[in-house]
C-alpha positions in Angstrom: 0.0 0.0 0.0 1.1 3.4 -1.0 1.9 6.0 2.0 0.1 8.5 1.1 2.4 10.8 3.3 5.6 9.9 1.7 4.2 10.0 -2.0 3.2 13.9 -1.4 6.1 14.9 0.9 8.5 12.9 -2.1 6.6 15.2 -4.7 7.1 18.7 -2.8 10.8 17.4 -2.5 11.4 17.2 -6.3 9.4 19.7 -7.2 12.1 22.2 -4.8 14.9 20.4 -5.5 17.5 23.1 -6.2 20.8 21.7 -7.6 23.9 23.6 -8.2 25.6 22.1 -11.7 29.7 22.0 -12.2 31.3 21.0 -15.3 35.1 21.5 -15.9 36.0 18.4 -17.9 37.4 20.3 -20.9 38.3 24.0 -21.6 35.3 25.2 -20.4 34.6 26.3 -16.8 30.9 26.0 -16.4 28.7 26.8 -13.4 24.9 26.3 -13.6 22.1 26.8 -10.8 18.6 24.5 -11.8 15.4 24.6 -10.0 13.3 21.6 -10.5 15.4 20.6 -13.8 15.3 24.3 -15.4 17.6 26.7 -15.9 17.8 29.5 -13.1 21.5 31.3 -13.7 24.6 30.3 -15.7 28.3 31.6 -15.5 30.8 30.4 -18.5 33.8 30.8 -20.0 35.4 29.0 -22.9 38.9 30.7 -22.9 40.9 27.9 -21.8 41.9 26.5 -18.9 41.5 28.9 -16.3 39.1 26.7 -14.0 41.6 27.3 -10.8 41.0 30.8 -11.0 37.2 30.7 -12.2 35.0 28.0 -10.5 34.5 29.2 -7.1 34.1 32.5 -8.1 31.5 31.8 -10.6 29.6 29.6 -7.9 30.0 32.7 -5.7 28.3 34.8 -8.2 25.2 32.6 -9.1 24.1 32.6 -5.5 24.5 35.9 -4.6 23.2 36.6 -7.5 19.9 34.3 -6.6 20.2 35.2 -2.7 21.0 31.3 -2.5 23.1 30.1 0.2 24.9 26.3 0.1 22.6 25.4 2.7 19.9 25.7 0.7 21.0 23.5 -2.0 19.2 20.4 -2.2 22.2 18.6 -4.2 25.4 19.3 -6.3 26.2 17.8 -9.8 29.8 17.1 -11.3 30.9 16.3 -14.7 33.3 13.1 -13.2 34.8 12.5 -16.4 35.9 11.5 -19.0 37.7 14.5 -19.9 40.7 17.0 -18.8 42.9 15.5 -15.7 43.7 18.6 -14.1 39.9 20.2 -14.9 38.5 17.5 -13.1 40.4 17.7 -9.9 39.5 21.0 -9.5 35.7 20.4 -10.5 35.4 17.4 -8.5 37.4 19.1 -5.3 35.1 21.9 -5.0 32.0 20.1 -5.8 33.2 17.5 -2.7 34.0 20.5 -0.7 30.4 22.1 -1.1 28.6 18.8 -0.2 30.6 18.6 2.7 29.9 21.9 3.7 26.5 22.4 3.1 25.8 18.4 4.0 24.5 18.0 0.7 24.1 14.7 -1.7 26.8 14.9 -4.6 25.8 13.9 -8.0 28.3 12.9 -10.6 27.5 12.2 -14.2 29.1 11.1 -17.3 30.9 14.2 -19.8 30.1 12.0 -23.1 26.8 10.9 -21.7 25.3 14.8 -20.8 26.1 16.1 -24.4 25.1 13.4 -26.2 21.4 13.7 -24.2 21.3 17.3 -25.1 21.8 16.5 -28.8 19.6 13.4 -28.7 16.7 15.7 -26.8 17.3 19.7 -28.3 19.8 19.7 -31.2 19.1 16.7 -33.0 20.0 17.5 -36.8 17.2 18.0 -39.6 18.8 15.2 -41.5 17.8 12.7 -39.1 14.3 11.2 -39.6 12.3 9.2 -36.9 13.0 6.0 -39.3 16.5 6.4 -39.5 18.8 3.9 -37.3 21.1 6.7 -35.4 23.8 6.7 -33.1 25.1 9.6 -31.3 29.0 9.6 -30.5 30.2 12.6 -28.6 34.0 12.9 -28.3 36.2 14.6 -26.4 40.2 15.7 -27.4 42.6 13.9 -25.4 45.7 15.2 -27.8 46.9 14.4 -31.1 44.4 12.1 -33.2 42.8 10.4 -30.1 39.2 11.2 -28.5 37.5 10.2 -25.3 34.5 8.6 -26.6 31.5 6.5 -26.7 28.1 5.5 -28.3 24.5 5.9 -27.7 21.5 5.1 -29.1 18.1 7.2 -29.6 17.2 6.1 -26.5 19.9 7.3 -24.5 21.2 3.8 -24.4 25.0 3.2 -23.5 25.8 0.7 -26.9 29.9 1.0 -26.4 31.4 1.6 -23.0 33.6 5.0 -23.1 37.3 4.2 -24.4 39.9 6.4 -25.6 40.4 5.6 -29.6 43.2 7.0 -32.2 41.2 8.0 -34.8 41.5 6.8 -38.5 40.3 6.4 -41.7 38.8 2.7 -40.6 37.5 4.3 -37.4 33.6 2.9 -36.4 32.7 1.5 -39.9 31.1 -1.3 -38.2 28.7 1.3 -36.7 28.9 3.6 -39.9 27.7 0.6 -42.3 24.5 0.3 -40.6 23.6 3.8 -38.9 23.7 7.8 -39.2 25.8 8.3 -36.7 25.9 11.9 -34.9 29.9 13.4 -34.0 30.0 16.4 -32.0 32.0 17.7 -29.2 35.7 19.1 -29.0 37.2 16.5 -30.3 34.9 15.8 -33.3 36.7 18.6 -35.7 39.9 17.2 -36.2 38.2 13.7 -36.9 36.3 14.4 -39.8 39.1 14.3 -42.7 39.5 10.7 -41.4 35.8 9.9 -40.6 34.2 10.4 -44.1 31.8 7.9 -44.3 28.5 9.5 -46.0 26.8 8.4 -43.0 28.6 10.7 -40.8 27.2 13.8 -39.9 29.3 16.2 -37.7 27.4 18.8 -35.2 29.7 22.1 -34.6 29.9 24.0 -31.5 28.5 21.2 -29.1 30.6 22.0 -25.7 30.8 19.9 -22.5 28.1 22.4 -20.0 27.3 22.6 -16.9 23.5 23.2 -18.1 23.5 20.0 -20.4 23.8 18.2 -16.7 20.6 19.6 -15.5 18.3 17.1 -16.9 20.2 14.0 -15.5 20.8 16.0 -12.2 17.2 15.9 -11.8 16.4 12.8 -12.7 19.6 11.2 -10.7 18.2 13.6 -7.4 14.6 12.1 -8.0 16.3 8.2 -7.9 18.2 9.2 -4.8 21.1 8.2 -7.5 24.0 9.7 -5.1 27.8 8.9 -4.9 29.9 8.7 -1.9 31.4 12.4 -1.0 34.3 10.7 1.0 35.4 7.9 -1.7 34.3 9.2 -5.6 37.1 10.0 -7.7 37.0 11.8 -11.2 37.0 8.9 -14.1 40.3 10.3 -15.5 40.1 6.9 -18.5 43.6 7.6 -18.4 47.0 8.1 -16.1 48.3 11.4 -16.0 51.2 11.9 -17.7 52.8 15.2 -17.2 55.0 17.2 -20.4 57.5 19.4 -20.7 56.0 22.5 -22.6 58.0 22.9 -26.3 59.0 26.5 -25.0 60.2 25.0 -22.1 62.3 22.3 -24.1 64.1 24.8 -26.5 64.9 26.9 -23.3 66.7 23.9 -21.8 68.9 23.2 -25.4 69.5 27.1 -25.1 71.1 26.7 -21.3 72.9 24.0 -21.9 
């Protein structure tokens, strides 16, 4: 038997819930405040990699902007990779910082997955008909000709687990020979001289958001779908491997 109790008092809870959305996985530093899965205020920048500097002062902003204080926060949502090793340390530290401030559940979603529901749901391209048998691949640059990246279909369906793939002329035929299959994302421009199957179609200026995590906030909030604040760590894919800047380099040859 349903308790009546619960089933309003669960209603009037996700009908409130207020949810503060981080995303810092690539060049972008996004901060986005939701009510109830829509769009309240937004700070962002796409200069570059400037998210040490940025992220707590755009959360700053948005609620004193909003007269919001952490405490009234119902949850926090974090872009937890794949993506950019040092932008998710910072994303994911101050996100964990919050929800341990404010005693808050933490939220952490999937880069690839939160733009690949945006374009599935709001930009899906005029070329693609309701018969059509569609994929949606968003990708991510991880340097040179290699992408974070993975596959869904229109349902929002995982079909290939998230990998990190050198990109070639023979890259996804297997998918290409049977489907349209959507590329977007940052790493999606230098792919398509290699990827020019005539059943690839390429989206431009689709950027990992802090507001494309609203929707699966919500619905992850609503499921009580909550990761532990003491334990989570970012899903880097890969090891960090730190480089020596070419400036750097030539500067060394010049001293010795």
């Amino acid at each position: 038997m349903i308790n009546l109790f619960e089933y309003f008092s669960s209603l009037q809870k996700n009908e409130m819930a207020l949810i503060l959305n981080i995303d810092t996985s690539t060049e972008v530093c996004s901060v986005a405040l939701a009510r109830n899965g829509v769009l309240l205020h937004l700070r962002e920048n796409k200069a570059g990699q400037n998210h040490a500097m940025l992220l707590t002062v755009f959360v700053k902003e948005l609620l004193k902007e909003t007269n919001i204080t952490v405490d009234q926060l119902d949850g926090l949502a974090v872009s937890g990779g794949p993506g950019s090793y040092t932008g998710l340390r910072i994303g994911v530290s101050v996100a964990k910082g919050i929800c341990y401030a404010a005693n808050i559940p933490l939220i952490t979603l999937s880069s690839l997955e939160s733009m690949a529901n945006h374009v599935r749901n709001y930009q899906l391209p005029d070329s693609i008909h309701d018969t059509d048998q569609v994929l949606f691949c968003p990708m991510i640059d991880a340097r040179r000709m290699e992408v974070y990246t993975s596959f869904y279909d229109k349902n929002g369906e995982l079909i290939r687990d998230i990998q990190a793939d050198i990109i070639d002329h023979q890259s996804y035929t297997s998918f290409l020979e049977t489907n349209k299959v959507v590329f977007f994302g940052n790493g999606a421009a230098k792919c398509r001289e290699s990827i020019n199957h005539s059943n690839a179609i390429f989206l431009d200026d689709i950027i990992a958001s802090a507001i494309h995590l609203i929707p699966l906030a919500e619905k992850n909030f609503i499921l009580n779908k909550f990761a532990d604040t003491a334990y989570y760590e970012p899903f880097y894919l890969k090891d960090f491997v730190a480089t020596t800047p070419v400036k750097n380099i030539f500067k060394g040859n010049r001293d010795q």
